[in-house]
ZAVEXMAR-744250 format. One record per residue (C-alpha): x negated, y negated, z negated; residue number from 1. Coordinates in nm, 3 decimals, always signed. Each point is the difference from the previous one (the first is absolute). Layout:
N
r x:X&y:Y&z:Z&resi:NUM .
...
REM end
This chain:
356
r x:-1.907&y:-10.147&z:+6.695&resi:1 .
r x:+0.323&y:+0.172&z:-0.054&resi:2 .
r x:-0.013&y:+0.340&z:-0.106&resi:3 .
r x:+0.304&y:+0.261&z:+0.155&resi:4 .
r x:+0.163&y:+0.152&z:-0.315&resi:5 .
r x:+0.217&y:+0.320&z:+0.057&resi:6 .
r x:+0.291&y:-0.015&z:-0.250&resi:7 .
r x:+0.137&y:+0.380&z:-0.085&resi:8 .
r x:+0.393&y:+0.018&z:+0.096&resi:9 .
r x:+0.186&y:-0.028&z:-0.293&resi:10 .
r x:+0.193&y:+0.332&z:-0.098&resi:11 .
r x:+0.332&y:-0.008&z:+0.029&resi:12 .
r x:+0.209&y:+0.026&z:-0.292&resi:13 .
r x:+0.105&y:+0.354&z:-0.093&resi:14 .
r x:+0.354&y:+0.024&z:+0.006&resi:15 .
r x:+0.115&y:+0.283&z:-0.219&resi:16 .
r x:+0.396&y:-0.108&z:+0.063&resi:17 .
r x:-0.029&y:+0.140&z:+0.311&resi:18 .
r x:-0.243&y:+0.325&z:-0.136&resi:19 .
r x:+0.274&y:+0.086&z:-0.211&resi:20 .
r x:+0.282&y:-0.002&z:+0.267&resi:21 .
r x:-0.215&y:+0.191&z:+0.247&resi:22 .
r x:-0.072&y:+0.248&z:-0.293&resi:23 .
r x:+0.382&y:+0.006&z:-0.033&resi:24 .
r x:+0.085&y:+0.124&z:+0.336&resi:25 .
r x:-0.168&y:+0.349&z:-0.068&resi:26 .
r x:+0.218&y:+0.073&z:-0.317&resi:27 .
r x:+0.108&y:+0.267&z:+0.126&resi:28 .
r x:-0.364&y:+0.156&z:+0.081&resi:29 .
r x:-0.088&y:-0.099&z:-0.379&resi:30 .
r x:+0.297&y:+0.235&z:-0.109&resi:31 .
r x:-0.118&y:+0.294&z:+0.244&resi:32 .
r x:-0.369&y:+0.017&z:-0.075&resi:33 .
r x:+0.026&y:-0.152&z:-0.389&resi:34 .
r x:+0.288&y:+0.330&z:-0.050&resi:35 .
r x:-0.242&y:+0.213&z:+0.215&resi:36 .
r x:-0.332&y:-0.066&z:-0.231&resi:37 .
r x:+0.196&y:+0.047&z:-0.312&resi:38 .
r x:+0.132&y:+0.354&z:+0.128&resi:39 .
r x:-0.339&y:+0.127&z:+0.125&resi:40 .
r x:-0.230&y:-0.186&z:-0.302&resi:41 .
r x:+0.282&y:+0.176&z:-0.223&resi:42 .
r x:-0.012&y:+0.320&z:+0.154&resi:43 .
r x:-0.429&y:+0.019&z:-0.006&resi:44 .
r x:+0.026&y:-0.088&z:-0.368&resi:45 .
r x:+0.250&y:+0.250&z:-0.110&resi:46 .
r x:-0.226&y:+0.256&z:+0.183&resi:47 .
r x:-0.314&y:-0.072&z:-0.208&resi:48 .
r x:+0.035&y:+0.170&z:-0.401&resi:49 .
r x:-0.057&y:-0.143&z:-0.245&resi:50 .
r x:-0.343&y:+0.009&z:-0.184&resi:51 .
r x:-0.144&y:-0.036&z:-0.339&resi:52 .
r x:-0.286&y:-0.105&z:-0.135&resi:53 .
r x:-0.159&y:+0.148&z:-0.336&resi:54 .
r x:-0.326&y:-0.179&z:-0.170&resi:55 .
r x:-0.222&y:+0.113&z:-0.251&resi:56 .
r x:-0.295&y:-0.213&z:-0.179&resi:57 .
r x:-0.314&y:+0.156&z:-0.185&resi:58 .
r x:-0.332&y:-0.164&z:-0.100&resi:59 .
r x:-0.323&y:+0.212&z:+0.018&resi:60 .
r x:-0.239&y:+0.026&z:-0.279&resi:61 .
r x:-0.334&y:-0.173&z:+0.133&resi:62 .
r x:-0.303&y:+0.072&z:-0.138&resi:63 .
r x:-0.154&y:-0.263&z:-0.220&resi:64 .
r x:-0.217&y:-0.122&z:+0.250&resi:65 .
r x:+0.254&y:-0.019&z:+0.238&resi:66 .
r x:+0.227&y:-0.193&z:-0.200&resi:67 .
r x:-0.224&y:-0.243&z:-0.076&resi:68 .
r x:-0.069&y:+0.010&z:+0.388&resi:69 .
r x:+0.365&y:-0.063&z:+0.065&resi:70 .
r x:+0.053&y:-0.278&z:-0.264&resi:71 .
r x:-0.310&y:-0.216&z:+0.126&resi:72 .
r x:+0.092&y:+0.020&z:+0.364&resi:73 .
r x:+0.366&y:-0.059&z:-0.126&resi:74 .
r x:-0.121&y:-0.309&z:-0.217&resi:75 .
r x:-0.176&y:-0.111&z:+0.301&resi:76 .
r x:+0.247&y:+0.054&z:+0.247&resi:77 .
r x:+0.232&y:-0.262&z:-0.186&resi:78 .
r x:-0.240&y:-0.250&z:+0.067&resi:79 .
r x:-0.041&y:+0.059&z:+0.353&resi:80 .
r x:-0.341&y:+0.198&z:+0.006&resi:81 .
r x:-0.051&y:+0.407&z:+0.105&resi:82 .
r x:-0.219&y:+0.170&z:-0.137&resi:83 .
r x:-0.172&y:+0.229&z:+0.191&resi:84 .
r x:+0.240&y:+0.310&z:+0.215&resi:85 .
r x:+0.225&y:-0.018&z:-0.292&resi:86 .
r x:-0.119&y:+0.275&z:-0.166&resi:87 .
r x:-0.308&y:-0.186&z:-0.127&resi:88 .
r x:-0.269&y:+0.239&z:-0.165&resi:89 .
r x:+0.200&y:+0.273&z:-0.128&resi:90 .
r x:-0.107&y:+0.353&z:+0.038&resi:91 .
r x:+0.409&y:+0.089&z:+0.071&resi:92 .
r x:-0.003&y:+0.078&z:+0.349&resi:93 .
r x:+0.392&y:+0.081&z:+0.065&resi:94 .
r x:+0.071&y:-0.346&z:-0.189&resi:95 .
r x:+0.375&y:-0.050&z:+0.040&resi:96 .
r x:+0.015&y:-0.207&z:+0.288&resi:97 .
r x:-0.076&y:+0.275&z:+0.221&resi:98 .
r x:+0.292&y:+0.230&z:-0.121&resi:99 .
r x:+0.216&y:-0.161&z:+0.306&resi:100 .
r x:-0.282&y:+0.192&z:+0.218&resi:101 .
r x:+0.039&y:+0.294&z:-0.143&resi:102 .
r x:+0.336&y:+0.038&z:-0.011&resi:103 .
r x:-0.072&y:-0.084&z:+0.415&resi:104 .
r x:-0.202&y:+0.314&z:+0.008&resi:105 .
r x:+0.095&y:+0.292&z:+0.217&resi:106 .
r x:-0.070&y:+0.250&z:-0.314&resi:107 .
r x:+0.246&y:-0.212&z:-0.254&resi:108 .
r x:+0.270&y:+0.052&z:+0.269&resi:109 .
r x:-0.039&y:+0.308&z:+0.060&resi:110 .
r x:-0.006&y:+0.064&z:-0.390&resi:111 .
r x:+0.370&y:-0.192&z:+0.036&resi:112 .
r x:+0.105&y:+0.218&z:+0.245&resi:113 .
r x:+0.049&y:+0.312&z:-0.262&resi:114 .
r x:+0.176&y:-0.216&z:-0.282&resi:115 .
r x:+0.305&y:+0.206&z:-0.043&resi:116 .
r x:+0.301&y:-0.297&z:+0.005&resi:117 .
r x:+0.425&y:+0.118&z:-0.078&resi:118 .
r x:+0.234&y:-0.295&z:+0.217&resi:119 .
r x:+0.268&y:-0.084&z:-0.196&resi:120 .
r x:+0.294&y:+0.238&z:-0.005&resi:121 .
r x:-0.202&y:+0.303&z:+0.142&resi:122 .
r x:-0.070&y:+0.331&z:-0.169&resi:123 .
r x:-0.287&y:+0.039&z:+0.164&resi:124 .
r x:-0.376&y:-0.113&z:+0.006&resi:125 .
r x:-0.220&y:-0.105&z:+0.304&resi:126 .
r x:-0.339&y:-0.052&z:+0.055&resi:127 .
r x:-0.056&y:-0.410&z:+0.054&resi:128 .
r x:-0.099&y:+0.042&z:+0.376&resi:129 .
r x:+0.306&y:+0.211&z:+0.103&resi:130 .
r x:+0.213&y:-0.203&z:-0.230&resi:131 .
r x:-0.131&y:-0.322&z:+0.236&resi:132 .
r x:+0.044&y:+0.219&z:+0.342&resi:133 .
r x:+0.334&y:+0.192&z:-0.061&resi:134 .
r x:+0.214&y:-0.139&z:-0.264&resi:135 .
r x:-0.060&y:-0.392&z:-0.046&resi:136 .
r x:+0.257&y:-0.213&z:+0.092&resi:137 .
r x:-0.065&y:-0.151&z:+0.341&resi:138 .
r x:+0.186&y:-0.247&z:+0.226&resi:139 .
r x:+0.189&y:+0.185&z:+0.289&resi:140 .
r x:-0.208&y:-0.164&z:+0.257&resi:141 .
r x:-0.348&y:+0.136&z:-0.142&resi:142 .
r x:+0.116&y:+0.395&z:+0.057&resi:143 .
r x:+0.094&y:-0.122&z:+0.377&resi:144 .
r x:-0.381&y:-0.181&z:+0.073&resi:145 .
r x:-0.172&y:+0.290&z:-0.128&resi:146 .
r x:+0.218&y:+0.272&z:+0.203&resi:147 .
r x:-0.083&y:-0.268&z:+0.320&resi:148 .
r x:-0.344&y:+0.016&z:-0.079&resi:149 .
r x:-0.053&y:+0.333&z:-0.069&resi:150 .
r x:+0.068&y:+0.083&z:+0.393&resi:151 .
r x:-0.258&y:-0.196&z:+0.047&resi:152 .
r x:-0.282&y:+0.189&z:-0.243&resi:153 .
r x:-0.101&y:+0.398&z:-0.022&resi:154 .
r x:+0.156&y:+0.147&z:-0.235&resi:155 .
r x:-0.242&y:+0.066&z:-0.336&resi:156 .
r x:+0.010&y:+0.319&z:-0.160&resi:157 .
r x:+0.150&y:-0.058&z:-0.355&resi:158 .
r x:-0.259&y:+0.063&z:-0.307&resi:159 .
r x:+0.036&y:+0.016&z:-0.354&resi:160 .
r x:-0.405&y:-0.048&z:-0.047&resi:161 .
r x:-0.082&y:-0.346&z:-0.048&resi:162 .
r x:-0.368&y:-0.047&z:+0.065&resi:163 .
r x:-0.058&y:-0.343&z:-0.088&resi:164 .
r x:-0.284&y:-0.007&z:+0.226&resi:165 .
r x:+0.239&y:+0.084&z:+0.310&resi:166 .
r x:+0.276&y:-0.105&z:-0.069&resi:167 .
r x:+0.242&y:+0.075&z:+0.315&resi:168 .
r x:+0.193&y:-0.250&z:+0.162&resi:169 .
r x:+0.318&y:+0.017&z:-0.203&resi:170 .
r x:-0.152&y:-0.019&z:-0.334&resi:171 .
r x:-0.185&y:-0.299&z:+0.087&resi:172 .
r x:+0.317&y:-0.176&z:+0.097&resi:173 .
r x:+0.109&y:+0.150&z:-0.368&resi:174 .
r x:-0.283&y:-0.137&z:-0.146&resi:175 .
r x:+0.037&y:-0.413&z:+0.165&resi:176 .
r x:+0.371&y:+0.052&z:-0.110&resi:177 .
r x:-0.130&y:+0.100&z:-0.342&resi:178 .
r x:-0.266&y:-0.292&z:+0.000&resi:179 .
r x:+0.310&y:-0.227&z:+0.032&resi:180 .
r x:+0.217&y:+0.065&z:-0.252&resi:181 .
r x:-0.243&y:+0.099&z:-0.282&resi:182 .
r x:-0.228&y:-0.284&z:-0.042&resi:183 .
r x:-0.258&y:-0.143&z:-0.280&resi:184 .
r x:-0.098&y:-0.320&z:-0.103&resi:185 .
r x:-0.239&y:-0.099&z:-0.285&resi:186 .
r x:+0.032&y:-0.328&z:-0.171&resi:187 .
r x:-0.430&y:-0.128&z:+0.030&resi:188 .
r x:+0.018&y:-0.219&z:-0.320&resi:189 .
r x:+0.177&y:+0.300&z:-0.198&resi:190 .
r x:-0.082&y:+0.275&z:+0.146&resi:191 .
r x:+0.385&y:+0.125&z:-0.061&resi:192 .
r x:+0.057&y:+0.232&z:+0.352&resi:193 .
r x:+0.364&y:-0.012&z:+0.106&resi:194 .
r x:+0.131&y:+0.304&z:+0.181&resi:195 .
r x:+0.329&y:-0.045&z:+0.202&resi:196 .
r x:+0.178&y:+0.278&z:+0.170&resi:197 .
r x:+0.297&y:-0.057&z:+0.267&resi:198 .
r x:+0.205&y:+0.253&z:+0.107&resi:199 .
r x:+0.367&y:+0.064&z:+0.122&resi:200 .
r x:+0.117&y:+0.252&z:-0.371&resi:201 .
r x:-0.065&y:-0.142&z:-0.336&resi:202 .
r x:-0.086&y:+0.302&z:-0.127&resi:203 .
r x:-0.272&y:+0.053&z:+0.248&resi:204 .
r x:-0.138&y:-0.347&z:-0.057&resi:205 .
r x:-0.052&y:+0.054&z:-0.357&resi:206 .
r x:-0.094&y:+0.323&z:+0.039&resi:207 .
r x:-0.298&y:-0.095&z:+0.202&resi:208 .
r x:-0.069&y:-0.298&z:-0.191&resi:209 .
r x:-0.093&y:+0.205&z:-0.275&resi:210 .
r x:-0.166&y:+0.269&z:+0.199&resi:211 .
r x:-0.218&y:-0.267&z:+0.186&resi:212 .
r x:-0.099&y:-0.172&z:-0.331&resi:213 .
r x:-0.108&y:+0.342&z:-0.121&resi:214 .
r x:-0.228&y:+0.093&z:+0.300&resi:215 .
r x:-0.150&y:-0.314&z:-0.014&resi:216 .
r x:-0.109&y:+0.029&z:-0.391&resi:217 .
r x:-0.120&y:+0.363&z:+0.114&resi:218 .
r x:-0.184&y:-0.109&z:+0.313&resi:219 .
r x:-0.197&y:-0.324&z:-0.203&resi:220 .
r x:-0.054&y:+0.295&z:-0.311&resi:221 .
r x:-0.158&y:+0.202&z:+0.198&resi:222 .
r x:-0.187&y:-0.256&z:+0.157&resi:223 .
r x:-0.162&y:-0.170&z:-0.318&resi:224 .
r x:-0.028&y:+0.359&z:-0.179&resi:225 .
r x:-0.160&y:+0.166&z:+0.357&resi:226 .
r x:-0.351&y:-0.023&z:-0.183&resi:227 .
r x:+0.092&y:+0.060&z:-0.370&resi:228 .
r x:+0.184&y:+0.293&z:+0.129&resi:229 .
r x:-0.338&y:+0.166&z:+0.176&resi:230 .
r x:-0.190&y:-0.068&z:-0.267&resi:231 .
r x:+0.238&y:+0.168&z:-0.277&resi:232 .
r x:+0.017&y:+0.294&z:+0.273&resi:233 .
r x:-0.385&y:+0.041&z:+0.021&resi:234 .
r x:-0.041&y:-0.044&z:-0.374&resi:235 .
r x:+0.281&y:+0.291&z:-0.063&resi:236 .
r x:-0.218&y:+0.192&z:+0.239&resi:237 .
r x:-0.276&y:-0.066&z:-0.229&resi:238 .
r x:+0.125&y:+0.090&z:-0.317&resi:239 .
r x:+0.140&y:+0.289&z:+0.139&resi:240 .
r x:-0.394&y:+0.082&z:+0.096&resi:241 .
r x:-0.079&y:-0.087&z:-0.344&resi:242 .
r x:+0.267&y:+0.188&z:-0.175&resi:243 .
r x:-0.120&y:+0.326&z:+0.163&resi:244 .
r x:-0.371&y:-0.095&z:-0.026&resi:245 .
r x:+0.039&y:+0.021&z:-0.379&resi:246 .
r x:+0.227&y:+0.254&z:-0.071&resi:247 .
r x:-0.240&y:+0.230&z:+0.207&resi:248 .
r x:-0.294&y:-0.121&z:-0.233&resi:249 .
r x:+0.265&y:+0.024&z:-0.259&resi:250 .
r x:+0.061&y:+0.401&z:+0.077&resi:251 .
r x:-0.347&y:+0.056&z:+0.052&resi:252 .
r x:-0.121&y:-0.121&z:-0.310&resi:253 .
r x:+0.269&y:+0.179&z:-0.198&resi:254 .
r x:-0.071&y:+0.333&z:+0.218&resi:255 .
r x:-0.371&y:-0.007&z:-0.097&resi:256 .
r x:+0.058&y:-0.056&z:-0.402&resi:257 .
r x:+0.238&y:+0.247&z:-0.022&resi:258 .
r x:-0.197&y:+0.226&z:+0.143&resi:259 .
r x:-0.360&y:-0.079&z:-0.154&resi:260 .
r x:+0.184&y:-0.033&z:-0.353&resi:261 .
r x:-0.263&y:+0.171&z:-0.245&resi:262 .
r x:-0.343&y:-0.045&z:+0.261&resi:263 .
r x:-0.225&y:-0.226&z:-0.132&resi:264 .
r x:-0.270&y:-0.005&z:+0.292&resi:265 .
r x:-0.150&y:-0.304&z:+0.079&resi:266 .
r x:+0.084&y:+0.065&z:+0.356&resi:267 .
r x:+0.369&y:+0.060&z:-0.072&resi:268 .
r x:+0.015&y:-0.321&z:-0.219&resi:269 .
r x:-0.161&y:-0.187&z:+0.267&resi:270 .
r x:+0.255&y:+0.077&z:+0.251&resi:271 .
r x:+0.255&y:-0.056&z:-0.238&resi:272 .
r x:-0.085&y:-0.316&z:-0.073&resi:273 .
r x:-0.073&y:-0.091&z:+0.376&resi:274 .
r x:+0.391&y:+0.124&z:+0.071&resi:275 .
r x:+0.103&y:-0.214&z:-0.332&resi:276 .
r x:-0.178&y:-0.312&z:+0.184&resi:277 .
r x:+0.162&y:+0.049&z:+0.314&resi:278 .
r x:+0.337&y:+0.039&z:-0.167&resi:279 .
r x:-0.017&y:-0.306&z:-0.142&resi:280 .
r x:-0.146&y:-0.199&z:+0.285&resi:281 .
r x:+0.288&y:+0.127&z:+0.192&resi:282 .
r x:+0.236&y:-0.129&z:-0.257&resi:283 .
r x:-0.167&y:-0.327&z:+0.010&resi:284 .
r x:+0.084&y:-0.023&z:+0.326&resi:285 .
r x:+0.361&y:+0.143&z:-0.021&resi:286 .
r x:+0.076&y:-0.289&z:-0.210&resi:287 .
r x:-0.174&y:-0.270&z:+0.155&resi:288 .
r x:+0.207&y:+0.083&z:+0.299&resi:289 .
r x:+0.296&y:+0.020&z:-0.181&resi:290 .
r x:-0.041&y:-0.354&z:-0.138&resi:291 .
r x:-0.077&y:-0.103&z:+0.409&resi:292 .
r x:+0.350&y:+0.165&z:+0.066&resi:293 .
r x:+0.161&y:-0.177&z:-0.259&resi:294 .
r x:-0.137&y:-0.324&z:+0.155&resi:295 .
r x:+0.083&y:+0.046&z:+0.337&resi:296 .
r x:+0.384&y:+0.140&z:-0.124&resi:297 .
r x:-0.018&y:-0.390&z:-0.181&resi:298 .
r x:-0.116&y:-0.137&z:+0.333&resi:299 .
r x:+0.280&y:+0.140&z:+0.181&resi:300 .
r x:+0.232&y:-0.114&z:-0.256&resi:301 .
r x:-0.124&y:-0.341&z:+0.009&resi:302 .
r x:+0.005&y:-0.052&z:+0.370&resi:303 .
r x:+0.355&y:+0.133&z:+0.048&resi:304 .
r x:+0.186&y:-0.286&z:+0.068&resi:305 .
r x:+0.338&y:-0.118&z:-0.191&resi:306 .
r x:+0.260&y:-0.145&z:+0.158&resi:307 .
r x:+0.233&y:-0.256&z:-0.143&resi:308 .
r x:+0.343&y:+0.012&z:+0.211&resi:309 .
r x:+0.147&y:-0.332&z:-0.049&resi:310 .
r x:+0.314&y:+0.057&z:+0.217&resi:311 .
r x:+0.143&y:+0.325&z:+0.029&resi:312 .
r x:+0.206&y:+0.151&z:+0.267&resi:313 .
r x:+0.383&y:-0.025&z:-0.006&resi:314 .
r x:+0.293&y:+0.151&z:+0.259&resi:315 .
r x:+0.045&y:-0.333&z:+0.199&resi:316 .
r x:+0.364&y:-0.107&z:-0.034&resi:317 .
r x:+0.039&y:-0.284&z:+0.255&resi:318 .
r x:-0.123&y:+0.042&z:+0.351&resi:319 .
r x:-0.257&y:-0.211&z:+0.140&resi:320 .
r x:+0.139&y:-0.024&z:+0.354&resi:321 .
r x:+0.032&y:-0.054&z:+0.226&resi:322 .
r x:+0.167&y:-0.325&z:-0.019&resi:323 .
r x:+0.270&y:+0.014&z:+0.265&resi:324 .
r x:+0.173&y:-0.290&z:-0.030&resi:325 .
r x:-0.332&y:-0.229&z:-0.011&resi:326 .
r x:-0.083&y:+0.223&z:+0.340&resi:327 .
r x:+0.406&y:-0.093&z:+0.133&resi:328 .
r x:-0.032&y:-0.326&z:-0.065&resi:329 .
r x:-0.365&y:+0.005&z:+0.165&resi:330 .
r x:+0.154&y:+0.133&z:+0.375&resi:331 .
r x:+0.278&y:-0.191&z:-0.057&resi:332 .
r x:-0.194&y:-0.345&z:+0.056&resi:333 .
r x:-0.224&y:+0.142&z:+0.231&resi:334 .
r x:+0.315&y:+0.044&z:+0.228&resi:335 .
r x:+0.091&y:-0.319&z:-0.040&resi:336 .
r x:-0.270&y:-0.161&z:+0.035&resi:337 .
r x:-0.066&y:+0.192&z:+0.301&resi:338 .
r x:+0.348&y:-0.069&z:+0.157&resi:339 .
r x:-0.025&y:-0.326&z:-0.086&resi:340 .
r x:-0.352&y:-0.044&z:+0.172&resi:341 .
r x:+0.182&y:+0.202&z:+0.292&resi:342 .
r x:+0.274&y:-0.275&z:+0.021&resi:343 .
r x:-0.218&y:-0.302&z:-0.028&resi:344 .
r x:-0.174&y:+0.117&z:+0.263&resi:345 .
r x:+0.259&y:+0.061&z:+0.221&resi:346 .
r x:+0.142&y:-0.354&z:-0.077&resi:347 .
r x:-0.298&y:-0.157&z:+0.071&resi:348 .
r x:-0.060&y:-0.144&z:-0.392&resi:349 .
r x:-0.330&y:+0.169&z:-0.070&resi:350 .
r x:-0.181&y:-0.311&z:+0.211&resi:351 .
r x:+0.160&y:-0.259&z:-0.235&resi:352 .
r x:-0.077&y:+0.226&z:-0.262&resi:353 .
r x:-0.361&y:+0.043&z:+0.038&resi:354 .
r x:-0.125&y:-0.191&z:+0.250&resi:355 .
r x:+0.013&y:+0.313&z:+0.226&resi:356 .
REM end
């Protein structure tokens, strides 16, 4: 039995002699559109300012049980096991991997919104949020979009409230812009959180590099002092009980043996002593809540958290971009790659090519 055996056409050669001669005859397109991507590629970069970028780096103090948390899941980590959410057992709730979320939050924002920032060569300071909606540099093209779609929305009464729970629809496009340029990372296996601010003035950058790092440290304080701080207030309220609790049995006592001075009566004495009793019950008291004040002033103390700022902030010297020659170069190939695709096609090359 003979079997019927289809044999696939053998692909003809590719001849790139005659790719490169075809390619040839649309010089003259190469120079037009090549000179043409340069100009306009040139013309969007030198539109966009420059921008800087400022970093800071702090470590948090963990509690103890937290650090030993971190350094177990850290140990394990390295040899390819989690353990647990990655906050294992500790009792630290804002652990530092969640300081990315709340920098997110619509309340830190708004909280950046009022840092008070002075751009480079000005006499004069500016609230963050106007500084991002009047006076940062912008490419020309950005100012032209918004005045095409602002015919297109009603126009929004200008505020100078900012209600974080309402924000209107500008400051919510002030707060994504914000979310943008100021962002947080924290290293899981250190702990270190890096803070990096972009922004088109140097000054500005550092400015709120510092200020961010700042309202962070006050926003996790507060946080891990929230309950030593209620206690220490309802303990002062206490002792301030106390305090006038025995200075009244204080005065009272010292009212009725001044006055009763030479009686001897047994009812006298008896009431003297009864006021003596209470006096000193009071000052018991007085000074056992003094001692719980004390404690909860040491509390406090001890669950303020320190700091350590391993990289400061600096004025950034070099820009970080854009990079407009890499972004030249970039639309420069695309052109010619698409002109060449353009004249392939037109010679008929891209079948030999690819089979097409």
């Amino acid at each position: 039995m003979i079997e019927n055996k289809t044999v696939a056409p053998k692909r003809k050669p590719i001849d790139y002699g005659k790719i490169y001669r075809d390619l040839l005859k649309y010089k003259r397109l190469y120079y037009i559109v090549l000179s043409v991507a340069f100009v306009l590629s040139a013309l969007i970069m030198l539109s966009i300012p420059n921008y800087y970028t400022c970093s800071v780096k702090l470590s948090p103090e963990l509690s103890n049980r937290s650090a030993s948390t971190s350094s177990l899941a850290s140990l394990a980590s390295s040899f390819g096991v989690k353990l647990g959410n990655g906050m294992g057992s500790s009792s630290e709730a804002l652990f530092p991997t969640l300081y990315p979320d709340l920098m997110a939050s619509v309340d830190f924002k708004a909280d950046l919104f009022k840092i008070l920032v002075r751009p480079e060569n000005s006499e004069q300071e500016y609230t963050y949020y106007d500084y991002k909606k009047d006076f940062e540099k912008k490419p020309w093209w950005s100012n032209v979009i918004k005045d095409v779609l602002g015919m297109f929305k009603s126009d929004e009464p200008e505020t100078s409230t900012i209600n974080p729970r309402k924000l209107t629809e500008k400051q919510n496009e002030m707060a994504a812009a914000i979310g943008k340029d100021i962002t947080c990372s924290v290293d899981k296996k250190t702990m270190v959180i890096s803070l990096s601010v972009k922004d088109t003035d140097p000054v500005v950058c550092m400015t709120m590099a510092d200020s961010t790092m700042a309202l962070l440290q006050r926003y996790i304080t507060d946080y891990r002092t929230s309950k030593a701080r209620v206690d220490l207030e309802y303990n002062k309220k206490i002792l301030s009980e106390a305090k006038a609790n025995y200075e009244k049995a204080s005065r009272a006592y010292a009212a009725f043996a001044d006055a009763n001075l030479h009686t001897f009566q047994e009812r006298i004495l008896q009431r003297k002593s009864e006021l003596e009793t209470e006096m000193i019950l009071q000052r018991s008291v007085y000074q056992q809540v003094v001692a719980q004040y004390q404690q909860a002033e040491m509390k406090l103390q001890e669950d303020t958290p320190a700091f350590a700022v391993i990289q400061a902030s600096t004025i950034p010297v070099k820009k970080t971009g854009p990079k407009r020659s890499v972004y030249c170069i970039f639309f420069i190939l695309m052109a010619f790659f698409g002109t060449s695709l353009f004249a392939l096609n037109r010679e008929r090359d891209l079948k030999m090519l690819f089979g097409m």
